[in-house]
N, C-alpha and C positions, 0 to 999 in steps of 0.2 A: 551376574547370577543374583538371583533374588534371597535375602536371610529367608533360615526356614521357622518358621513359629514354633514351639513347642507344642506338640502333637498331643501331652498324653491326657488335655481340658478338653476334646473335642466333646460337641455337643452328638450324641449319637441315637437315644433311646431307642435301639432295636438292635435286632442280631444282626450286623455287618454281613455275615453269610450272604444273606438276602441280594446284598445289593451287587454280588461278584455275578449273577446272569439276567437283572433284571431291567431292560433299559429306560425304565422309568426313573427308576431309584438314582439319586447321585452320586457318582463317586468321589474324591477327593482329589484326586491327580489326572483327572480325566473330564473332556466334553462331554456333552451327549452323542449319544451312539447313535448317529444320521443311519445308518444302515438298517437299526431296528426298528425306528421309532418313526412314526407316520412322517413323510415325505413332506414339507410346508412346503419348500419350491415350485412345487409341482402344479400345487392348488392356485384356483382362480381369490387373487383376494381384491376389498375394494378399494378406491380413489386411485384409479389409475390415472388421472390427472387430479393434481393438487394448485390450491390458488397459487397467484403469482406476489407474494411477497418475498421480502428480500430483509436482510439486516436484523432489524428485532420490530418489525412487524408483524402481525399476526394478529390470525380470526380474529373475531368478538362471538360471547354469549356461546351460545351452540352450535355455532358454524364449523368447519374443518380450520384447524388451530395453526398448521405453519402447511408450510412450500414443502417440493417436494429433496433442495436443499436442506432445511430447518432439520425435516423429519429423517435422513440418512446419516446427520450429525450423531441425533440424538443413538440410533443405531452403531454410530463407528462407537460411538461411548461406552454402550453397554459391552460391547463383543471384548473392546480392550481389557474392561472392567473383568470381563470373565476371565478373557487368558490370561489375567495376573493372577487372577483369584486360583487360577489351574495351575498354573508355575508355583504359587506359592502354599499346593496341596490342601487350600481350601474350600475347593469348589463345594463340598458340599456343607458350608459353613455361610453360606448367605443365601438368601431368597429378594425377588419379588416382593416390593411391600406399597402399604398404602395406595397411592392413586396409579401406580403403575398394576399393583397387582389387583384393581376395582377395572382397568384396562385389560390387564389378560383372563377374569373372568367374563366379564361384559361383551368384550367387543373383540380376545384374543390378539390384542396391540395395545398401542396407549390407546386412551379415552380422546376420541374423536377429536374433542376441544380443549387437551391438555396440553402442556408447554413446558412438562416437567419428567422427570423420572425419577423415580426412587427406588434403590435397595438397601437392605437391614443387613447386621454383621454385627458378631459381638465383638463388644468396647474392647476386651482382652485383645483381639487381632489388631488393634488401630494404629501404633504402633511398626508394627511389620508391614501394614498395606499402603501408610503414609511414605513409608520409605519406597516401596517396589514404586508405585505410584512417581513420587520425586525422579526415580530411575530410568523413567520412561524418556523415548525421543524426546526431542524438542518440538513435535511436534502435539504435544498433548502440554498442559498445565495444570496445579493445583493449587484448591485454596482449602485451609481447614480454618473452619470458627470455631464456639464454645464446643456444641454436640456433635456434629457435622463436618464431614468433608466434600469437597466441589471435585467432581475430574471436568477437564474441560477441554476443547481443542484450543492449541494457541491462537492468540486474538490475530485476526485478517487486519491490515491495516484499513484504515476508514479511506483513506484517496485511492484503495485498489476497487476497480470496476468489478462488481457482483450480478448473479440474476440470481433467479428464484430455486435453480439446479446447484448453487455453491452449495461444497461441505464446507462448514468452519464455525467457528465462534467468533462474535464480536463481545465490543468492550463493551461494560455498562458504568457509564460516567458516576463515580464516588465509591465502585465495589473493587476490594484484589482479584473477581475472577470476571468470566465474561460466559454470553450465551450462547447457544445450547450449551447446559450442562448436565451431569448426572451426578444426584444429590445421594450420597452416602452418609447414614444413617447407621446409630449405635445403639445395642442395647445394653443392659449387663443384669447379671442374674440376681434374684432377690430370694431366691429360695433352692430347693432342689429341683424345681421344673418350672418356676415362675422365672418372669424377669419383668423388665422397663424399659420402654424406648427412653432414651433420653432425649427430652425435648422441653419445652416449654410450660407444657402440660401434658408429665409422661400418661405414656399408653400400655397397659400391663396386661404379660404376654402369656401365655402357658404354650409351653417349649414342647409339649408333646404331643401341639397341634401344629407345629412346626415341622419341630424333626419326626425321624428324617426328612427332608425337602426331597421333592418331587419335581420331575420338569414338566413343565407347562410352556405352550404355545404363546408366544409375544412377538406379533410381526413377521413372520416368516421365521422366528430362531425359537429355539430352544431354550429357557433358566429356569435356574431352578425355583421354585416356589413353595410355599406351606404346602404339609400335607391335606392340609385343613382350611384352605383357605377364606370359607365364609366364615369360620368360627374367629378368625384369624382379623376379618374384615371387618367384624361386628365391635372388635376393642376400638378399632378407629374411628366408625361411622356408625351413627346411632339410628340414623333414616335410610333406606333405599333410592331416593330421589336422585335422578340425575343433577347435579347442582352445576352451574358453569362457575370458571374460576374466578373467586373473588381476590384474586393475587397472579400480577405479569409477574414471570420468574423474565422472560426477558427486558424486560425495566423496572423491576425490583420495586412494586410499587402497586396498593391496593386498586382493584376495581372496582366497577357495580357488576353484582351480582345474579343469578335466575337462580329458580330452585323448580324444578316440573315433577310430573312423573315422567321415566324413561316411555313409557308408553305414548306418550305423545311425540314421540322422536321418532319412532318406527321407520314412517316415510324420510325420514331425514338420514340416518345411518343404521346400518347393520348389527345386529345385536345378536347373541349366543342364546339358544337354547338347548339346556341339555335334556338327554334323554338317555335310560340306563342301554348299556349295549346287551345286544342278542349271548353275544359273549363272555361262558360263563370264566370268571378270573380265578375262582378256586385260590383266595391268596389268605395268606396269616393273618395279613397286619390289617384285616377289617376293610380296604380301599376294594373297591370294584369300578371297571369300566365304565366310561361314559362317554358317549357319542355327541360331542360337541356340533352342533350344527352351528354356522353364519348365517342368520336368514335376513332378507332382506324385507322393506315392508310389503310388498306381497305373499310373503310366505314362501319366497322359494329361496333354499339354500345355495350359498355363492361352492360352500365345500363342505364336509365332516371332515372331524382328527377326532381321533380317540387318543381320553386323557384318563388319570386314573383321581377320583374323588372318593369319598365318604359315602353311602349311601344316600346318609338326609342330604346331601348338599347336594348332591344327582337331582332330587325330586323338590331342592329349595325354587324358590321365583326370588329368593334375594339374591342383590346383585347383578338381575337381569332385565330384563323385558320381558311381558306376556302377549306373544302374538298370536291374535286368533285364528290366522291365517295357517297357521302350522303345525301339522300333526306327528307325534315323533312316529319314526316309519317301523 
């Protein structure tokens, strides 16, 4: 059994009420409500074949980043990551962040040509989630540095035979952890609604564009994410440009870089447009409906999910692509 955190810090700013019928909202001791909450399974999504690397190979620039191995790792990581987060009545105590959450508004998964994930958690929990974390099979591993924790699968021995469909982590010669992993991120408060990532060069937050966290669409699942997430986006990234990664997370080791606009990607990968829904949402906390379209670069949509956003961020182009090809319906 997992220790339980002490309960009575949580981050909350709104009436709890709210979130006991609405399945947007997260709750704490609970997933997302698949029953209520638009069907992802269901839906056509894209790269129904992924390139054929293996190990810690992968894409270049802005190409499709891993296998279709690489990218179901990174999946087992998160899902685990949540039902710890749910066992240990925190689910609605982390989000989506950074280049994962620039993937779940952009593209509704990771960014085409990323190689990473990242979620945010306040520093107070770190403590409690390093231990549930340690707890787990032997089939997972963890590494924590200064600001930072690694969840990772345990490492595949290098003399076992691989293809491009293995789940698993390999080693990366001179780190404690190995790749795919998912990168857990800390903040801690600096005020009564402010905070700071902790990082190298922290990133400072305002928490009531956070909380409560919302779910949002990432890959066929459900986590939770800022309420706010372009306001949210904006502390980290100062441009809208698609940038490819200038840092392998699986060989721990800078690259060369591109910086475009998303717009010249169109024909190359699937990008979100939103558009407000017909749907009026009649809600308190200011969010209203928004009809998430996939479009492809002709202009035609692979699916819609309706998500709940801010109004300006419904009618933002940050964070997205502008396809001219595509009229909201």
């Amino acid at each position: 059994m997992y220790p339980r955190p002490i309960l009575n810090k949580r981050i909350i700013f709104s009436n709890p009420i709210y979130s006991n019928f609405d399945p947007y909202l997260v709750l704490p001791d609970r997933g997302p409500d698949l029953k209520s909450l638009p069907d992802l399974s269901s839906m056509q999504w894209p790269y129904s074949t992924r390139p054929n690397f293996t190990r810690r190979s992968t894409g270049k620039y802005f190409d499709l980043k891993l296998s279709q191995g690489q990218y179901n790792s990174f999946k087992k990581l998160l899902n685990e990551f949540q039902r710890v987060m749910i066992a240990l009545n925190l689910q609605d105590q982390w989000f989506l962040s950074a280049g994962s959450l620039i993937g779940s508004m952009r593209n509704q998964d990771m960014i085409p040509w990323d190689d990473d994930a990242d979620v945010c958690v306040h520093v107070r929990y770190r403590t409690v989630i390093q231990s549930a974390l340690r707890n787990l099979s032997y089939e997972f591993g963890t590494a924590s540095q200064d600001v930072r924790d690694k969840l990772f699968l345990n490492p595949l021995d290098e003399r076992v035979d691989v293809n491009s469909d293995t789940i698993g982590s390999f080693r990366i010669p001179g780190c404690t952890w190995s790749w795919p992993f998912l990168d857990i991120l800390y903040f801690q408060s600096t005020g009564s609604h402010m905070a700071k990532e902790l990082a190298s060069e922290p990133i400072y937050l305002d928490l009531t564009k956070i909380f409560p966290v919302t779910y949002r669409p990432f890959g066929g699942h459900w986590y939770p994410a800022p309420r706010s997430p372009i306001h949210v986006l904006q502390a980290y990234y100062k441009n809208h440009d698609c940038v490819s990664a200038y840092y392998s997370h699986a060989l721990e080791h800078s690259i060369a870089s591109e910086s475009v606009e998303c717009e010249s990607l169109l024909n190359k990968h699937p990008f979100v447009a939103r558009c407000p829904s017909p749907t009026a949402s009649n809600r308190i906390d200011g969010l209203q409906f928004c009809d998430e379209y996939l479009v492809d670069g002709n202009g035609k949509p692979l699916h819609k999910i309706r998500t709940l956003l801010p109004p300006d961020e419904i009618n933002s182009l940050k964070f997205t692509a502008l396809n001219e090809k595509f009229v909201c319906y």
